[in-house]
CHARMM internal coordinates of N, CA and C (Angstrom, degrees):
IC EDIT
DIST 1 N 1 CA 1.4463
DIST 1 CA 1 C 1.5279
ANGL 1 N 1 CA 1 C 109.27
DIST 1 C 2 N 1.5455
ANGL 1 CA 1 C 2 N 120.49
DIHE 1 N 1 CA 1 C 2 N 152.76
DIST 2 N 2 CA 1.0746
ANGL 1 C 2 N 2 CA 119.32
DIHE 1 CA 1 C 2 N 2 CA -177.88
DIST 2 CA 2 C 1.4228
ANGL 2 N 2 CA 2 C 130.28
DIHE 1 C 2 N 2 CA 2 C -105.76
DIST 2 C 3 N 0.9317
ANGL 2 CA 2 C 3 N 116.44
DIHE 2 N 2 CA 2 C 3 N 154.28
DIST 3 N 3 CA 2.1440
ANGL 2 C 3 N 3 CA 105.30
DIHE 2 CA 2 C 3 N 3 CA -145.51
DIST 3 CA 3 C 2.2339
ANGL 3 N 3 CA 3 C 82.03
DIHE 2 C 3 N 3 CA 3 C -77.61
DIST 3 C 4 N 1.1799
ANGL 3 CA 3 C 4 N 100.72
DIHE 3 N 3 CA 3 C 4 N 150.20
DIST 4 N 4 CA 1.3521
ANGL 3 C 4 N 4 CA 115.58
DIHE 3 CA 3 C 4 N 4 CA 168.89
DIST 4 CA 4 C 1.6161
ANGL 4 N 4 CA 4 C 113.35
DIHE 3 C 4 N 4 CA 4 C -53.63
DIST 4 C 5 N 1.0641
ANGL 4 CA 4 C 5 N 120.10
DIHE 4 N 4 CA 4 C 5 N 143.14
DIST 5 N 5 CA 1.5793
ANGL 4 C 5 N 5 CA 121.67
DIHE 4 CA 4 C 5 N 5 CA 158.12
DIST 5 CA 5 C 1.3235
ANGL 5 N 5 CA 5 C 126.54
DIHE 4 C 5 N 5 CA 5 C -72.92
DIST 5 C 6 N 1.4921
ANGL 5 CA 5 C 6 N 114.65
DIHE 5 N 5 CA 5 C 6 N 98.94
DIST 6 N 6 CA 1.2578
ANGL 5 C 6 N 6 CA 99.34
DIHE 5 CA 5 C 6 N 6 CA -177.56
DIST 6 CA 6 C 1.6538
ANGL 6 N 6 CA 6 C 122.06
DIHE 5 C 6 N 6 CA 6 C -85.59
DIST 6 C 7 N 1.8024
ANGL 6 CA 6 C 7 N 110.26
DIHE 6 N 6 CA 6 C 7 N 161.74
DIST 7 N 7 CA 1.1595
ANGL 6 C 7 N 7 CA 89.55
DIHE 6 CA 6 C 7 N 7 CA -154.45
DIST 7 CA 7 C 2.0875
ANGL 7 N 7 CA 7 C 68.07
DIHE 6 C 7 N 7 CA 7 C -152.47
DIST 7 C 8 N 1.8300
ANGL 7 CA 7 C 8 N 96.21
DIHE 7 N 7 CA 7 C 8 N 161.99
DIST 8 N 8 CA 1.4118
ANGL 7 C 8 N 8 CA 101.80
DIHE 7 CA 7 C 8 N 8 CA -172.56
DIST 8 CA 8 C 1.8970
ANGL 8 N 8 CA 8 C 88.29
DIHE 7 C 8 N 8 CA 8 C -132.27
DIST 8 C 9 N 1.3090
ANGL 8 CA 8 C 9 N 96.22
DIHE 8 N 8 CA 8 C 9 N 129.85
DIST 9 N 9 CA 1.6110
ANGL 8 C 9 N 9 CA 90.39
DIHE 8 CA 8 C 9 N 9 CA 179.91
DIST 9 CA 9 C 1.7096
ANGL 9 N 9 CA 9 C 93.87
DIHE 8 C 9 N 9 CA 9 C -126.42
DIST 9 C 10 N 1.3589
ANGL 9 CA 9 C 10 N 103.52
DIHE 9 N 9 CA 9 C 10 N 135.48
DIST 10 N 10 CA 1.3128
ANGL 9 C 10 N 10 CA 124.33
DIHE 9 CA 9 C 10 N 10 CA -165.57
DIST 10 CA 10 C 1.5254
ANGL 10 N 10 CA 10 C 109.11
DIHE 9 C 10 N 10 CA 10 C -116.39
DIST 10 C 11 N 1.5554
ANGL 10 CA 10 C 11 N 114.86
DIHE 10 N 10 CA 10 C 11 N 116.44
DIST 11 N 11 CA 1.5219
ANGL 10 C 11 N 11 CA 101.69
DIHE 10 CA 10 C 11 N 11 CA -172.14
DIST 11 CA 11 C 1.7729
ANGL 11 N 11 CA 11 C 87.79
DIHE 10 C 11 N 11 CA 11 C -154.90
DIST 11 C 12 N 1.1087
ANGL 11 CA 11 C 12 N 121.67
DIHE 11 N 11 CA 11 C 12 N 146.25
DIST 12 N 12 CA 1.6672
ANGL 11 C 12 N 12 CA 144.98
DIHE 11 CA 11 C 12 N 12 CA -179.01
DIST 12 CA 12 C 1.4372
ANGL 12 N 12 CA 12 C 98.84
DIHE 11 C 12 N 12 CA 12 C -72.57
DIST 12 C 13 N 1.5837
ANGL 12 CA 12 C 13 N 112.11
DIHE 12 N 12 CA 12 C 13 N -32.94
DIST 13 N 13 CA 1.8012
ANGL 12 C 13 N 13 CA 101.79
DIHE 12 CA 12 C 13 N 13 CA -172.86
DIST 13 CA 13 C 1.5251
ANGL 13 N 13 CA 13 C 75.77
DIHE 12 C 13 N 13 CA 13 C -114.58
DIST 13 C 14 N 1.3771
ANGL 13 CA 13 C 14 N 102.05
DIHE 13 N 13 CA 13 C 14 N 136.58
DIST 14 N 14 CA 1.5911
ANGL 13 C 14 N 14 CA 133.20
DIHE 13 CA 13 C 14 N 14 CA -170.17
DIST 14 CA 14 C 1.7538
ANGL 14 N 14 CA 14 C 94.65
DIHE 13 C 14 N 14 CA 14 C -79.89
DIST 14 C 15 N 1.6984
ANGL 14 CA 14 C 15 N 94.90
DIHE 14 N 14 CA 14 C 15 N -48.31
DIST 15 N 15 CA 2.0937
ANGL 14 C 15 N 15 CA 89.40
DIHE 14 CA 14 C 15 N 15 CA -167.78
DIST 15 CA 15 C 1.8280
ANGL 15 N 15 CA 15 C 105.63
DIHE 14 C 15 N 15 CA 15 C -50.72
DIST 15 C 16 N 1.1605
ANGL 15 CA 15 C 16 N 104.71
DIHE 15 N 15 CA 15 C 16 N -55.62
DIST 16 N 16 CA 1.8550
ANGL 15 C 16 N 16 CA 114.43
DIHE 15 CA 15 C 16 N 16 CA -170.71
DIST 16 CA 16 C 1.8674
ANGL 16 N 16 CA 16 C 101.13
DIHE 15 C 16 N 16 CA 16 C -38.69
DIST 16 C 17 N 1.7967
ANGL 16 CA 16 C 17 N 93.85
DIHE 16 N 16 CA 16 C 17 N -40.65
DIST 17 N 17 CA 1.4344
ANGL 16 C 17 N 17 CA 80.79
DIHE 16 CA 16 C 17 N 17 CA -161.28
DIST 17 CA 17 C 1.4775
ANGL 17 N 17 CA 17 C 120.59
DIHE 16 C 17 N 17 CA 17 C -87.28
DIST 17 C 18 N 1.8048
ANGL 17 CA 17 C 18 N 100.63
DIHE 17 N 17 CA 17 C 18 N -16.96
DIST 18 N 18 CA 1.4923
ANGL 17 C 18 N 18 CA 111.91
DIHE 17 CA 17 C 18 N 18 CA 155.51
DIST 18 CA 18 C 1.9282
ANGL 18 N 18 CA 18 C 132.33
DIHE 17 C 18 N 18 CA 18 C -43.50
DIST 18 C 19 N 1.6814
ANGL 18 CA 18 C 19 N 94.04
DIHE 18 N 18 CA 18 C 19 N -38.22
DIST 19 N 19 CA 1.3842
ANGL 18 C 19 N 19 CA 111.55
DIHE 18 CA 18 C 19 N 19 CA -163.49
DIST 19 CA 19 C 1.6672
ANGL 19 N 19 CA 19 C 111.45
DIHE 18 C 19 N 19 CA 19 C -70.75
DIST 19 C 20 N 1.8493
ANGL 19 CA 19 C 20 N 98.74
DIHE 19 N 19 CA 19 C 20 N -44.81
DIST 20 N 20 CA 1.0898
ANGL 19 C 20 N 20 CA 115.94
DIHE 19 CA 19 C 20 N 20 CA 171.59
DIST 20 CA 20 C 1.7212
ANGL 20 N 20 CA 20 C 133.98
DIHE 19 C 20 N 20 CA 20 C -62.08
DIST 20 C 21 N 1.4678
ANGL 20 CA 20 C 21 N 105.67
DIHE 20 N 20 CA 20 C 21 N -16.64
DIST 21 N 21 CA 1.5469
ANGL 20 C 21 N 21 CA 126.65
DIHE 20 CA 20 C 21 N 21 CA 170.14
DIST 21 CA 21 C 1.6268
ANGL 21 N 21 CA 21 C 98.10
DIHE 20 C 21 N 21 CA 21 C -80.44
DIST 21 C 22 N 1.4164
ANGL 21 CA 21 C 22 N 103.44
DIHE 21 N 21 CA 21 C 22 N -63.11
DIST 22 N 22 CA 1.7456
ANGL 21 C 22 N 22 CA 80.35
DIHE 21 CA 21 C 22 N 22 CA -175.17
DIST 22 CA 22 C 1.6565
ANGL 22 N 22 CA 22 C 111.71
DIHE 21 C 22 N 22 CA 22 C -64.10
DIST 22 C 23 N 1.1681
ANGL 22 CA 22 C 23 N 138.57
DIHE 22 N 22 CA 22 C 23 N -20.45
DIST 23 N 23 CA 1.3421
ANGL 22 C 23 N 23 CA 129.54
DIHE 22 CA 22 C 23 N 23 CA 173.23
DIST 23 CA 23 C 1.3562
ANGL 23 N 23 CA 23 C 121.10
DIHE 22 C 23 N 23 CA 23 C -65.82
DIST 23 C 24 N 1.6380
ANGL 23 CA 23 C 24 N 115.00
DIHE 23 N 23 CA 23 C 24 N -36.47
DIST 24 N 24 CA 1.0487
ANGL 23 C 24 N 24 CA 124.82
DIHE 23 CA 23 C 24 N 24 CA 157.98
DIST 24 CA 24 C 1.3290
ANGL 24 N 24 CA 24 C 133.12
DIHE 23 C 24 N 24 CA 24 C -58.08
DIST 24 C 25 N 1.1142
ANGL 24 CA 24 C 25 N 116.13
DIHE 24 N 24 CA 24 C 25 N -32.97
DIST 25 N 25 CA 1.2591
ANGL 24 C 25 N 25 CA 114.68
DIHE 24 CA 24 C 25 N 25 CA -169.72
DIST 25 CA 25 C 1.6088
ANGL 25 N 25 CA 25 C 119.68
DIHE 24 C 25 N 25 CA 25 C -128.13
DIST 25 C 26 N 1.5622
ANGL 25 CA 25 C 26 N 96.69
DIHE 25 N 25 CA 25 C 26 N 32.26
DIST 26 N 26 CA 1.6669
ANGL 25 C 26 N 26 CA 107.41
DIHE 25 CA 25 C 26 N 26 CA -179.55
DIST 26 CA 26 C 1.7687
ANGL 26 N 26 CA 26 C 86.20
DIHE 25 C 26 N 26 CA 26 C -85.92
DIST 26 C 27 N 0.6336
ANGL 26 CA 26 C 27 N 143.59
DIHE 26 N 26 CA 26 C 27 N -10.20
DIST 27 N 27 CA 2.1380
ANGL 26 C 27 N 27 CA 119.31
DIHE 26 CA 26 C 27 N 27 CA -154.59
DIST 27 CA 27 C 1.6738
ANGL 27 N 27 CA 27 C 82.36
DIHE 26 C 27 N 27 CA 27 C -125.88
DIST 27 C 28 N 1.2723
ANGL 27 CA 27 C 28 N 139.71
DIHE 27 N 27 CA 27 C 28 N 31.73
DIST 28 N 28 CA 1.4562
ANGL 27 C 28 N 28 CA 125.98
DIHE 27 CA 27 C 28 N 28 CA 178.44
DIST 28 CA 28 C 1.5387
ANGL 28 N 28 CA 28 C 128.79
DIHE 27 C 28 N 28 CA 28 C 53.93
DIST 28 C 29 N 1.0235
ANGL 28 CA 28 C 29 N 118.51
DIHE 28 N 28 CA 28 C 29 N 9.13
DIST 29 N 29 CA 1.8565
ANGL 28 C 29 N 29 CA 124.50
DIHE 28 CA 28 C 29 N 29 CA -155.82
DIST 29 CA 29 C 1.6061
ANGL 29 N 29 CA 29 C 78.03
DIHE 28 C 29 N 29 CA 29 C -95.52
DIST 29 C 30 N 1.0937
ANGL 29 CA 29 C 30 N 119.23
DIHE 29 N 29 CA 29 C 30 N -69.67
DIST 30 N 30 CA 1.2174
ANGL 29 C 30 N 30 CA 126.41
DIHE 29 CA 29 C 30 N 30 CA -165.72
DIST 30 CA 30 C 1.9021
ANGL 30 N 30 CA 30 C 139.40
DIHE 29 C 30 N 30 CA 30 C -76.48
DIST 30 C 31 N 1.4661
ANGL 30 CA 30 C 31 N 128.02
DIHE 30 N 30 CA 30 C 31 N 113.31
DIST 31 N 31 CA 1.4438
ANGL 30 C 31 N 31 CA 102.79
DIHE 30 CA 30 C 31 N 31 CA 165.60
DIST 31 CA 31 C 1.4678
ANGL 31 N 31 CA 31 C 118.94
DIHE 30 C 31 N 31 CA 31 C -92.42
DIST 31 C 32 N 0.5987
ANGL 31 CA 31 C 32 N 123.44
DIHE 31 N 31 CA 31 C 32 N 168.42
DIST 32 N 32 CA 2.1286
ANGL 31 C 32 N 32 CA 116.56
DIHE 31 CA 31 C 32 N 32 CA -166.22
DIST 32 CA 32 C 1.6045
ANGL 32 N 32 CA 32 C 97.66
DIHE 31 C 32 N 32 CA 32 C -139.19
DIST 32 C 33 N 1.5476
ANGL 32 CA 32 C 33 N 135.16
DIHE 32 N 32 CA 32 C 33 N 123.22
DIST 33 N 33 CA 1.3634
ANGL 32 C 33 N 33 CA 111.20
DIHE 32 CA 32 C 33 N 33 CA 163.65
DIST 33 CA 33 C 1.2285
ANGL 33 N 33 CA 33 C 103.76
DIHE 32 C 33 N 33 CA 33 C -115.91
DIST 33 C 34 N 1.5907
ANGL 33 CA 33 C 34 N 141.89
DIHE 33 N 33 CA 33 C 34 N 149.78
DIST 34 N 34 CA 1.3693
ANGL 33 C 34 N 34 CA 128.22
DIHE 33 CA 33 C 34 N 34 CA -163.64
DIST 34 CA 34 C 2.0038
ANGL 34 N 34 CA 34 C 115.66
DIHE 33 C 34 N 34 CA 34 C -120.04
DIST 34 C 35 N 1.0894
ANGL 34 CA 34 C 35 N 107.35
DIHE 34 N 34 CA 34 C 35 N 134.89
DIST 35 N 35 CA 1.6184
ANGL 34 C 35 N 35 CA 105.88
DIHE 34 CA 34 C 35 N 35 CA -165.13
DIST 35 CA 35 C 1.4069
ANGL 35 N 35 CA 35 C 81.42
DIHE 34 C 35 N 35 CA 35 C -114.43
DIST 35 C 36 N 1.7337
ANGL 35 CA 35 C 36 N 101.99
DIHE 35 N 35 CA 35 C 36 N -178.71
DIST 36 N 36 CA 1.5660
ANGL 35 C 36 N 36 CA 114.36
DIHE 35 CA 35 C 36 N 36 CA -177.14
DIST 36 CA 36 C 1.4161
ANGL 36 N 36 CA 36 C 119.95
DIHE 35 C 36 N 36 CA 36 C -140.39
DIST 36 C 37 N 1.2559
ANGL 36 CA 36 C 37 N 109.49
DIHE 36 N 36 CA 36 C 37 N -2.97
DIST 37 N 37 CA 1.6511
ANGL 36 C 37 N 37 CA 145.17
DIHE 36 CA 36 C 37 N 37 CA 164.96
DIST 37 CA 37 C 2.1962
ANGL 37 N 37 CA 37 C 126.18
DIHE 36 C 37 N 37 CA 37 C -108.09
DIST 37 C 38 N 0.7338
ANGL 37 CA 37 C 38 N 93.81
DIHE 37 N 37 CA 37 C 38 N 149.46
DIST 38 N 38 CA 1.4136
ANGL 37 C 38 N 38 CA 93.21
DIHE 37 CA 37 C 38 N 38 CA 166.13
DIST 38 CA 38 C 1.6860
ANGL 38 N 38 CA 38 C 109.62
DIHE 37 C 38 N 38 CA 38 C -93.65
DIST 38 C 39 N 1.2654
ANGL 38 CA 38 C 39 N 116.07
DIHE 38 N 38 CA 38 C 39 N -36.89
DIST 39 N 39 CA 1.5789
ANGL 38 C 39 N 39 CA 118.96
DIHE 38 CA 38 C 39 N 39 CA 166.42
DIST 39 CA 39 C 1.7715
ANGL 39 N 39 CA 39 C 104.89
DIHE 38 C 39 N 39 CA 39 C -39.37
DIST 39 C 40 N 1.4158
ANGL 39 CA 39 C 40 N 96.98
DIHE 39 N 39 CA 39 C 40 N -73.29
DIST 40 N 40 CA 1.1947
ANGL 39 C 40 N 40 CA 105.88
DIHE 39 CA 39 C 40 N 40 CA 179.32
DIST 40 CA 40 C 1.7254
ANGL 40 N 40 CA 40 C 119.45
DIHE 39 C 40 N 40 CA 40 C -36.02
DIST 40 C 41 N 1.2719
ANGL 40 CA 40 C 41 N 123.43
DIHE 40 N 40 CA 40 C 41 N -56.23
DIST 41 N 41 CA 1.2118
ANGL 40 C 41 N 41 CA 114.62
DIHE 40 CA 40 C 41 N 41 CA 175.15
DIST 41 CA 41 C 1.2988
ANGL 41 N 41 CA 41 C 138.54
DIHE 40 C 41 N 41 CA 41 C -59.18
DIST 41 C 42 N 1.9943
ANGL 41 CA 41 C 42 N 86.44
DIHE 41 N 41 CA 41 C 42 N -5.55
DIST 42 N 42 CA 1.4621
ANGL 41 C 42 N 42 CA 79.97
DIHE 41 CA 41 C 42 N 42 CA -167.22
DIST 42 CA 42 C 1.5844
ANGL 42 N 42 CA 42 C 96.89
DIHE 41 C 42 N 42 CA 42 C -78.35
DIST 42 C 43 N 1.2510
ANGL 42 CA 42 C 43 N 117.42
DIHE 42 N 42 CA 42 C 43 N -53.66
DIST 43 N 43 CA 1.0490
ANGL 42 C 43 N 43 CA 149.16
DIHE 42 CA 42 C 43 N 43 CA 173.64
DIST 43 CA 43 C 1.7834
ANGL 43 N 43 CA 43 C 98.69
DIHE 42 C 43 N 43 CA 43 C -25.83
DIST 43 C 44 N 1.1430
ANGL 43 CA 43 C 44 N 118.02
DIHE 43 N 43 CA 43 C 44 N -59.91
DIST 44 N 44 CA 1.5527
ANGL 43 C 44 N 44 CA 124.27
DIHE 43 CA 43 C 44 N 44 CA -178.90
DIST 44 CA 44 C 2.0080
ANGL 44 N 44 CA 44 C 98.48
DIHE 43 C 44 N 44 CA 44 C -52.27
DIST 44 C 45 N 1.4541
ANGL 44 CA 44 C 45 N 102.45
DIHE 44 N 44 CA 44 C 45 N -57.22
DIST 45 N 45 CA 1.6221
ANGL 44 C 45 N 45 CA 95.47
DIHE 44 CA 44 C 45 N 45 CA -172.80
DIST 45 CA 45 C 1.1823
ANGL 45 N 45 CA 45 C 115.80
DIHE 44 C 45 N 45 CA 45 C -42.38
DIST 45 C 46 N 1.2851
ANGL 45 CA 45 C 46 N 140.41
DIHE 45 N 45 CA 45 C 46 N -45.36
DIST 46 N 46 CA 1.2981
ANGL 45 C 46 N 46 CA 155.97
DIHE 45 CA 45 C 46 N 46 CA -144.11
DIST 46 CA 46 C 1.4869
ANGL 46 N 46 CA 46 C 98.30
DIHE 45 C 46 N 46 CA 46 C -55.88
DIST 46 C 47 N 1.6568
ANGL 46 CA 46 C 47 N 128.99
DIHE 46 N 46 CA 46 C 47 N -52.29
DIST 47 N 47 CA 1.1981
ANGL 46 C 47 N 47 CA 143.84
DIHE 46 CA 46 C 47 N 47 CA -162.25
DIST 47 CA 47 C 1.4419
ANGL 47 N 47 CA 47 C 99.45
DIHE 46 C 47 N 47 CA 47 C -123.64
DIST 47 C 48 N 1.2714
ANGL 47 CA 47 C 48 N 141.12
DIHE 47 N 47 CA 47 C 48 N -3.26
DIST 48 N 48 CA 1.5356
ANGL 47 C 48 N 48 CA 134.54
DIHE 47 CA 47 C 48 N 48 CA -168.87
DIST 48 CA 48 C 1.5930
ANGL 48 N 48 CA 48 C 105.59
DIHE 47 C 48 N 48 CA 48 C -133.10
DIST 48 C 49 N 1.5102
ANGL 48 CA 48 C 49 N 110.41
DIHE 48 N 48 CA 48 C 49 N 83.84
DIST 49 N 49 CA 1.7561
ANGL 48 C 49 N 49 CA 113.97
DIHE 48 CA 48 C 49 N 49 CA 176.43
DIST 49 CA 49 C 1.6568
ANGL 49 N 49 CA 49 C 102.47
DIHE 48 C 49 N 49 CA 49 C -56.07
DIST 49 C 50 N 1.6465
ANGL 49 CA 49 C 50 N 109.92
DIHE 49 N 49 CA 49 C 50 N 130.82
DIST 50 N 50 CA 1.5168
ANGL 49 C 50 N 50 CA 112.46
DIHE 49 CA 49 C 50 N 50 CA 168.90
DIST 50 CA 50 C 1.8703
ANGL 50 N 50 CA 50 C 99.96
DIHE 49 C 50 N 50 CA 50 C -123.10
DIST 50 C 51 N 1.3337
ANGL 50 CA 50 C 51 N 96.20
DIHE 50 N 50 CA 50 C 51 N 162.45
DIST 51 N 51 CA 1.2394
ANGL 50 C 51 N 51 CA 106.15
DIHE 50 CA 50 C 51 N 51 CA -173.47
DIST 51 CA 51 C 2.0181
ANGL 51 N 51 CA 51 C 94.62
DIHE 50 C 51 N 51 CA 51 C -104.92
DIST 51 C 52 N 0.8632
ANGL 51 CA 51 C 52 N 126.92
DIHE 51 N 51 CA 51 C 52 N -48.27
DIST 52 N 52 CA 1.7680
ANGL 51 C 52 N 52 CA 121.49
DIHE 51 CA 51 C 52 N 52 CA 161.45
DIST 52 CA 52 C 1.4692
ANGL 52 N 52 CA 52 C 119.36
DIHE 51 C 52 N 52 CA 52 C -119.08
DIST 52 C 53 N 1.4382
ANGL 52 CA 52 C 53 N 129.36
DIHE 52 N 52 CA 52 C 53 N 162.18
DIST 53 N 53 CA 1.0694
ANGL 52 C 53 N 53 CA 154.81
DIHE 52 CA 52 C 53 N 53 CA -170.34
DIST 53 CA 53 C 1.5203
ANGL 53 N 53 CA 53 C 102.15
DIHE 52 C 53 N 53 CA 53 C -113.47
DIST 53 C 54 N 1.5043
ANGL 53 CA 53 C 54 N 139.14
DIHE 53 N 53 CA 53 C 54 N 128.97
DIST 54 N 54 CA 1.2106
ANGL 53 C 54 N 54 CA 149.87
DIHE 53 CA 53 C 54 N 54 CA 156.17
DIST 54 CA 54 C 1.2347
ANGL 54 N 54 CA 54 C 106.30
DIHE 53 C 54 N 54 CA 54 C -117.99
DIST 54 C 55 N 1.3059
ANGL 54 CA 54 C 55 N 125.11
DIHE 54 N 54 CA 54 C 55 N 113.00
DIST 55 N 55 CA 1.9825
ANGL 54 C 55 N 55 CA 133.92
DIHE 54 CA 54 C 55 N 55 CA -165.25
DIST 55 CA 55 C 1.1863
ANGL 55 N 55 CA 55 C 96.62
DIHE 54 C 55 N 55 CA 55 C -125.66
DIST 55 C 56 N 1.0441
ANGL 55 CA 55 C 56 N 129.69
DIHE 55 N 55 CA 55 C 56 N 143.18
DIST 56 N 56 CA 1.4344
ANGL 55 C 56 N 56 CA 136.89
DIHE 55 CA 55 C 56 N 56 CA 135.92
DIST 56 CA 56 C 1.3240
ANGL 56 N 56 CA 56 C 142.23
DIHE 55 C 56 N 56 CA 56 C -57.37
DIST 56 C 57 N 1.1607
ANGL 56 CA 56 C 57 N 153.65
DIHE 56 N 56 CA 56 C 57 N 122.58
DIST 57 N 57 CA 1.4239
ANGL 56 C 57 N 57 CA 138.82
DIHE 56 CA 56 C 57 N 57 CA -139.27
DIST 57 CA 57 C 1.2321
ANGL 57 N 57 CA 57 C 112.79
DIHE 56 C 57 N 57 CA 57 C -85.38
DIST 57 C 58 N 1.6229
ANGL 57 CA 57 C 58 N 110.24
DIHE 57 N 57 CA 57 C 58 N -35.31
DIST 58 N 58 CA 1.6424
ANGL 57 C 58 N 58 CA 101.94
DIHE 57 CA 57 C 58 N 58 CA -170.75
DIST 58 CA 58 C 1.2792
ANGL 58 N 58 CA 58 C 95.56
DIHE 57 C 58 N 58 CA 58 C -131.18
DIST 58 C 59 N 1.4298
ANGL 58 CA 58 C 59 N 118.58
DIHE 58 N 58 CA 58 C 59 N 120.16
DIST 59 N 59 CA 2.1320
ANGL 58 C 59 N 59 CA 126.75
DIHE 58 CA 58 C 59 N 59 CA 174.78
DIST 59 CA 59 C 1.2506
ANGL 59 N 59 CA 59 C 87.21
DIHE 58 C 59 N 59 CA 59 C -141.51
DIST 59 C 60 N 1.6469
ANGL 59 CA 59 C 60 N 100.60
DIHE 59 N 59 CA 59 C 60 N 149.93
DIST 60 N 60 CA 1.0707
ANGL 59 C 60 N 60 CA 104.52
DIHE 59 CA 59 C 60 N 60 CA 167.50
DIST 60 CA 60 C 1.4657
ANGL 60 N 60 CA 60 C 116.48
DIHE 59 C 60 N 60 CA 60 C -70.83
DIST 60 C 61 N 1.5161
ANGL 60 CA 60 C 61 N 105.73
DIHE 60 N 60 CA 60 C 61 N 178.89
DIST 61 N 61 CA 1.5597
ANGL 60 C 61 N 61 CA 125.87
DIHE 60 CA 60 C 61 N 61 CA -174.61
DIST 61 CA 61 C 1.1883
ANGL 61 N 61 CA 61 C 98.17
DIHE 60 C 61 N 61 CA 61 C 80.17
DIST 61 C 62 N 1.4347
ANGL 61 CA 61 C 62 N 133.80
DIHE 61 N 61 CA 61 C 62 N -75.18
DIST 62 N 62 CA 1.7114
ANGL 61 C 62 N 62 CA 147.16
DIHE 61 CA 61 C 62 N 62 CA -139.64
DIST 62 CA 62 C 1.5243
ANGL 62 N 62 CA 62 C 97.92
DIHE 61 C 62 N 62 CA 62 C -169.90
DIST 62 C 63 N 1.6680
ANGL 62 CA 62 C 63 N 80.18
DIHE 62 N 62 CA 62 C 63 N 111.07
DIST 63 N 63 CA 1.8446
ANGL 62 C 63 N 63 CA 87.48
DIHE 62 CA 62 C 63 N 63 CA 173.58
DIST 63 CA 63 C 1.6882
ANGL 63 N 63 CA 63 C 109.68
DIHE 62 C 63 N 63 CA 63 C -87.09
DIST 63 C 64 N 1.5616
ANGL 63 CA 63 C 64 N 96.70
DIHE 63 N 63 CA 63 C 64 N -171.32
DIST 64 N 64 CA 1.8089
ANGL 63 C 64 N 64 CA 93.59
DIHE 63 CA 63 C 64 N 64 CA -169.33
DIST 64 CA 64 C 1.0660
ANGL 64 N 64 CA 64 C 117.59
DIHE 63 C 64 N 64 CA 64 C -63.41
DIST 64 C 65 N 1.4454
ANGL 64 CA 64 C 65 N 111.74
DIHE 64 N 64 CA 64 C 65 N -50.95
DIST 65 N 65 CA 1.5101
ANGL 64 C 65 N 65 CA 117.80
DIHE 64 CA 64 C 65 N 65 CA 166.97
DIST 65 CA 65 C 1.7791
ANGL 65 N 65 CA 65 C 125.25
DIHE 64 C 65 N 65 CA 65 C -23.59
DIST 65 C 66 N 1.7930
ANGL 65 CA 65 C 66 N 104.67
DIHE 65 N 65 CA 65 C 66 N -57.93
DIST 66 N 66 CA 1.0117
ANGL 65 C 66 N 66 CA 90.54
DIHE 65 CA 65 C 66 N 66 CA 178.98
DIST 66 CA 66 C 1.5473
ANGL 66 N 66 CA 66 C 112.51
DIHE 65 C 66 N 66 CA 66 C -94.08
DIST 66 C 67 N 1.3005
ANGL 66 CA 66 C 67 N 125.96
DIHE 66 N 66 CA 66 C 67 N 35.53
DIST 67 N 67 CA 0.9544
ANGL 66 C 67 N 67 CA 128.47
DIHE 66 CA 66 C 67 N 67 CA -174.21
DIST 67 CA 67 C 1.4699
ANGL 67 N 67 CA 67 C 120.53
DIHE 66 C 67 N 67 CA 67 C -101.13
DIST 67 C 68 N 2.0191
ANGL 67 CA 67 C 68 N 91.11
DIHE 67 N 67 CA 67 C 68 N -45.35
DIST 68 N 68 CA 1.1796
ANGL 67 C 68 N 68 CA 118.23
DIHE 67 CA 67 C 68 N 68 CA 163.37
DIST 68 CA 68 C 1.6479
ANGL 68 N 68 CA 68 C 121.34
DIHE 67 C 68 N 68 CA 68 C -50.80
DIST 68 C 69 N 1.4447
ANGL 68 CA 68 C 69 N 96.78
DIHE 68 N 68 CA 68 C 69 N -50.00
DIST 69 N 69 CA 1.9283
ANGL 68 C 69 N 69 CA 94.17
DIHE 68 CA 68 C 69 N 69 CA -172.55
DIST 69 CA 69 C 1.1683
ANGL 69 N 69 CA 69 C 103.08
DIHE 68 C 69 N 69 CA 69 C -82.28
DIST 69 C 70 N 1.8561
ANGL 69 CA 69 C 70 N 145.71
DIHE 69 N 69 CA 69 C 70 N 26.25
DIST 70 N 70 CA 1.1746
ANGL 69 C 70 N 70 CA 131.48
DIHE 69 CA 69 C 70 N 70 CA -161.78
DIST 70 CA 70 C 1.7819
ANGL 70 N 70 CA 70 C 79.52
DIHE 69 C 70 N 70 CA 70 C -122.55
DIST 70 C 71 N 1.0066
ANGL 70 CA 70 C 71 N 124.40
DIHE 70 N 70 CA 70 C 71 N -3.22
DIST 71 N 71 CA 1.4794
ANGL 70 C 71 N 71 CA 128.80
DIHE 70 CA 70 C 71 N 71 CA 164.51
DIST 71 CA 71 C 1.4619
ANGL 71 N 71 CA 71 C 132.48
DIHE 70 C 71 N 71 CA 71 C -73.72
DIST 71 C 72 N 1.3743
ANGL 71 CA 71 C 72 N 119.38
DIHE 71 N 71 CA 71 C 72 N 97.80
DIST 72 N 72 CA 1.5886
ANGL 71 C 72 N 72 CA 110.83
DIHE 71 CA 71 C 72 N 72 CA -171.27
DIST 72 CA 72 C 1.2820
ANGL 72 N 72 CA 72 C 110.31
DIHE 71 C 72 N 72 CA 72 C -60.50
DIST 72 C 73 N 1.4659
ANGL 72 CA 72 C 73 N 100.54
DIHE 72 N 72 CA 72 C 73 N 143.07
DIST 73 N 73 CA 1.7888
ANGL 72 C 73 N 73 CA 104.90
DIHE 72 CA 72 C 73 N 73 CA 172.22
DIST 73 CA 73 C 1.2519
ANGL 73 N 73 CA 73 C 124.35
DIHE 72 C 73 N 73 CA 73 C 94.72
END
COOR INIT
IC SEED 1 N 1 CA 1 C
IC BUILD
């Protein structure tokens, strides 16, 4: 069997990003863990390897964009 894809989806409204874990992760392909900040994620990457990023475009503090390019690699 093949290990799940993990994936971190980052969204300011917690429900969207709740909804999207169980959608994601009904058929097994996927693990999803969900943050509510971009701070926060960064902070989560540090110790938590993901295989994709799902951001939201506009949160306060630091939107995805700059959330996204604050990611090496």
């Amino acid at each position: 069997m093949t290990a799940a894809i993990r994936v971190l989806y980052v969204d300011d409204e917690q429900g969207l990003s709740d909804l999207g874990k169980v959608f994601l992760e009904k058929n097994g392909e996927f693990t999803v863990s969900t943050l509510t900040s971009a701070r926060e994620a960064i902070s989560f990457l540090k110790d938590h390897p993901v295989d994709a990023i799902i951001s939201d475009y506009q949160m306060p503090e630091m939107a995805g964009i700059g959330f996204l390019k604050s990611r090496p690699g």
